[in-house]
C-alpha positions in Angstrom: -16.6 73.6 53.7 -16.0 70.2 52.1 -12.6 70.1 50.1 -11.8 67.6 47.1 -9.0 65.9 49.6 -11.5 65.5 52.4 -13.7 63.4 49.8 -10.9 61.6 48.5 -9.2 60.9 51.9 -12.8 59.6 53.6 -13.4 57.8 50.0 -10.3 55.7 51.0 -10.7 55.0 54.6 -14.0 53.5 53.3 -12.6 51.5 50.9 -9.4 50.3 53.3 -12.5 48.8 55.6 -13.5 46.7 52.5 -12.1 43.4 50.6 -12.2 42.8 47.1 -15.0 40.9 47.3 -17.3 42.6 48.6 -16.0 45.8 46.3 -16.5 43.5 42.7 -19.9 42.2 44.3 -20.9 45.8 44.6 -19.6 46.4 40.6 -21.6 43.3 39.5 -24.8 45.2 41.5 -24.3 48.2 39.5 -23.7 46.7 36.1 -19.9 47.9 36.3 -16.7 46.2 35.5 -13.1 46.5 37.1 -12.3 43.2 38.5 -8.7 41.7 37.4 -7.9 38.1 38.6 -4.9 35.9 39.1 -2.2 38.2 39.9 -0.7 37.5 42.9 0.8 39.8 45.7 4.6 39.2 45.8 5.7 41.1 48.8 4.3 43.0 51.8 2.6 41.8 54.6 -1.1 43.5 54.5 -4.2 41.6 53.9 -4.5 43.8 50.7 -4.0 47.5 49.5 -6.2 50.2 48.9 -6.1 53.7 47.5 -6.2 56.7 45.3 -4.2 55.4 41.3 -1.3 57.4 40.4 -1.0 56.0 36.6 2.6 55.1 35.2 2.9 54.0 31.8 5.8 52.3 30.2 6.8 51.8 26.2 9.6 49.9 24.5 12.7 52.1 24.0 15.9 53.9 25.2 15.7 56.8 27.9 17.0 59.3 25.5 20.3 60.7 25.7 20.6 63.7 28.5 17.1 62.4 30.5 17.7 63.4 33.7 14.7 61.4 35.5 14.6 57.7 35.9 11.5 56.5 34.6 8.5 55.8 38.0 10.5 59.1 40.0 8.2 61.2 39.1 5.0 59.0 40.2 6.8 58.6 43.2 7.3 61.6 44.2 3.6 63.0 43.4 2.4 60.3 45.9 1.6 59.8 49.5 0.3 57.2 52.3 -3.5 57.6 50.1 -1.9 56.5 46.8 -1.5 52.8 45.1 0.8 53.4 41.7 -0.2 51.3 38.8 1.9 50.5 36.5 1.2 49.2 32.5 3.9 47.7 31.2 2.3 45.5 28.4 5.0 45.9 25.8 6.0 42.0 26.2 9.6 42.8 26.6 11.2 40.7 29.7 12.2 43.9 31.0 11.5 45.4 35.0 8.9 48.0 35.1 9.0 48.7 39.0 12.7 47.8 40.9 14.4 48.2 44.3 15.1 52.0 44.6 11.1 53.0 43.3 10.5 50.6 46.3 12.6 52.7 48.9 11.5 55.5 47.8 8.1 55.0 47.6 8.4 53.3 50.9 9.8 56.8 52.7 6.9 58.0 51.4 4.7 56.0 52.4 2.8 54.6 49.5 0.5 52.3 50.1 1.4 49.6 47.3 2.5 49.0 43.7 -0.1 47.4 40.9 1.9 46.1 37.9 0.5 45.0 34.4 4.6 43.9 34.3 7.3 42.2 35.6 8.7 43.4 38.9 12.2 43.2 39.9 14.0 43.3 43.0 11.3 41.3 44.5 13.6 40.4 47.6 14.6 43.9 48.3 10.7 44.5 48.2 10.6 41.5 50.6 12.8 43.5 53.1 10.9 46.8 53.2 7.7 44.4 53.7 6.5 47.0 50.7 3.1 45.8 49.0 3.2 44.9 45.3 1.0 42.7 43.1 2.4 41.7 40.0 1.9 39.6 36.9 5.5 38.8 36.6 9.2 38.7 38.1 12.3 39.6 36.3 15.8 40.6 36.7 16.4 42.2 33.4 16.3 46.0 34.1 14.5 48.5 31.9 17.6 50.4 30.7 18.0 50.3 27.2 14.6 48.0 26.7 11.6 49.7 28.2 11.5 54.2 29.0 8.5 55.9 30.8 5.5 56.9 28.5 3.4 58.8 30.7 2.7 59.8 34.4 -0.7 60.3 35.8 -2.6 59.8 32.4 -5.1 57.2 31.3 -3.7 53.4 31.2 -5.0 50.2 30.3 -3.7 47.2 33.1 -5.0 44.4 32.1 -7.4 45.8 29.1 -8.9 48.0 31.8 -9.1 52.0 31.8 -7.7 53.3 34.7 -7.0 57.6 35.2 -5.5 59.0 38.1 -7.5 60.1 40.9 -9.3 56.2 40.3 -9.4 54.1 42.8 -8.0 50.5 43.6 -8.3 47.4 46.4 -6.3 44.3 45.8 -5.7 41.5 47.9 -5.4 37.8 47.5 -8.4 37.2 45.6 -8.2 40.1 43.0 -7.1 43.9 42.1 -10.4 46.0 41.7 -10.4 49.1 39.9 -13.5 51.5 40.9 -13.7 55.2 38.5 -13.8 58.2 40.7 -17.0 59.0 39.2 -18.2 56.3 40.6 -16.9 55.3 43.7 -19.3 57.0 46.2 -22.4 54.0 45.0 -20.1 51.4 45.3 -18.8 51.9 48.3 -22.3 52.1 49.3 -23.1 49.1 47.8 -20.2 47.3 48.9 -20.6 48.8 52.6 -24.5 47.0 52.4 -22.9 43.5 50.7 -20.0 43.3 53.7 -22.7 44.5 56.7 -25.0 41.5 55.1 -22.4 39.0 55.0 -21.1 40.0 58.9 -24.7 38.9 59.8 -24.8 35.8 58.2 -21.7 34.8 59.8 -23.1 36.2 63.2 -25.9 33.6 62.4 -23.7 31.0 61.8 -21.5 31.2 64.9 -24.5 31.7 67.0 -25.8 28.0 65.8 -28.3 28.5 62.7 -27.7 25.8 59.6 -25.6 27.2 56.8 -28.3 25.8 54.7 -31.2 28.4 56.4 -28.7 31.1 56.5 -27.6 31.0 52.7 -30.8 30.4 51.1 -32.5 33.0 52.6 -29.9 35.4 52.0 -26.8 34.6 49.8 -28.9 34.4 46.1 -30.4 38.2 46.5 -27.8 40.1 48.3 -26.9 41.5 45.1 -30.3 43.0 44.6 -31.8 46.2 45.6 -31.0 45.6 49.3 -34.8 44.3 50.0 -33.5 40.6 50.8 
């Protein structure tokens, strides 16, 4: 019998075989968005990231007096090795949304990488634990007393895109891709196809054929319905 966390597990590996390319080419086939450009990765040594979202949401403000739990623990601690946490921090405050103890932590656990809409802090420390993170900014201001969590494993909006837990992301060096559960299953098809296509075409290359014969017959409808 086929569980929900043998779908999700195999919907990663898939998706860990893949680059970003290949993923937002397959969205642009399907008439789907998701793509997010120029943010770079600031630590880690991978290629790129890939995995199940686990949502953390921040919103300006003071932990309240008494909180016992630091604002990410709890996203940290619901996530494994198949999980990417993405954080939105869009509140405009200079203030850390992600630091060096989430990082430990989510190290020991093994998660595979940390998406921020936010500035990161403790970048070095990151550095250390060769810990992925992609970020759109880098702070040392901390969030005490400026920013508090929101929310944990509900909707968000990185980058003006809807994102819900149990999404999915890639990111590497050319962009962060966001893919809906719903809809992961045809693009990972479609992305499978686009990547198989362009591994030929740089089989034909090495092997001697022009670029020009190899690219016009190919490149211009590999986007289509998989007849070219």
């Amino acid at each position: 019998m086929t569980t929900t966390t043998t779908i999700a597990d195999e919907a990663v590996r898939r998706l860990r075989r893949l680059d970003a390319c290949a993923v937002s080419d397959a969205l642009d086939q399907l008439g789907l968005t998701g793509q997010v450009t120029g943010v770079p990765k600031r630590s880690g040594a991978a290629a790129r990231i890939a995995g199940r979202v686990r949502t953390l949401k921040l919103h300006a403000g003071a932990r309240p007096a008494g909180a016992v739990r630091h604002l990410g623990t709890t996203a940290v601690e619901a996530s494994g090795p198949d999980d990417v946490i993405v954080v939105e921090q869009r509140t405009g405050l200079d203030a850390g949304c992600w630091g060096g103890l989430l990082t430990l932590g989510a190290k020991l656990r093994g998660v595979a990488g940390v998406v921020a809409d936010g500035p990161v802090r403790d970048i070095d420390e990151a550095r250390d634990y060769d810990f992925p993170i992609f970020s759109t900014a880098l702070t040392a201001r901390t969030a005490r007393s400026r920013v508090v969590e929101a929310a944990t494993d509900e909707p968000i909006e990185p980058w003006g895109v809807r994102v819900a837990p149990g999404d999915y992301v890639i990111a590497d060096s050319s962009a962060i891709v966001f893919i809906a559960a719903a809809t992961v299953e045809a693009v990972l098809d479609a992305a499978e196809f686009i990547a198989a296509k362009e591994a030929a075409m740089a089989k034909a290359l090495l092997a001697g054929k022009p670029i020009g014969e190899v690219m016009g017959a190919n490149y211009e409808h590999m986007l289509g319905n998989g007849a070219a």
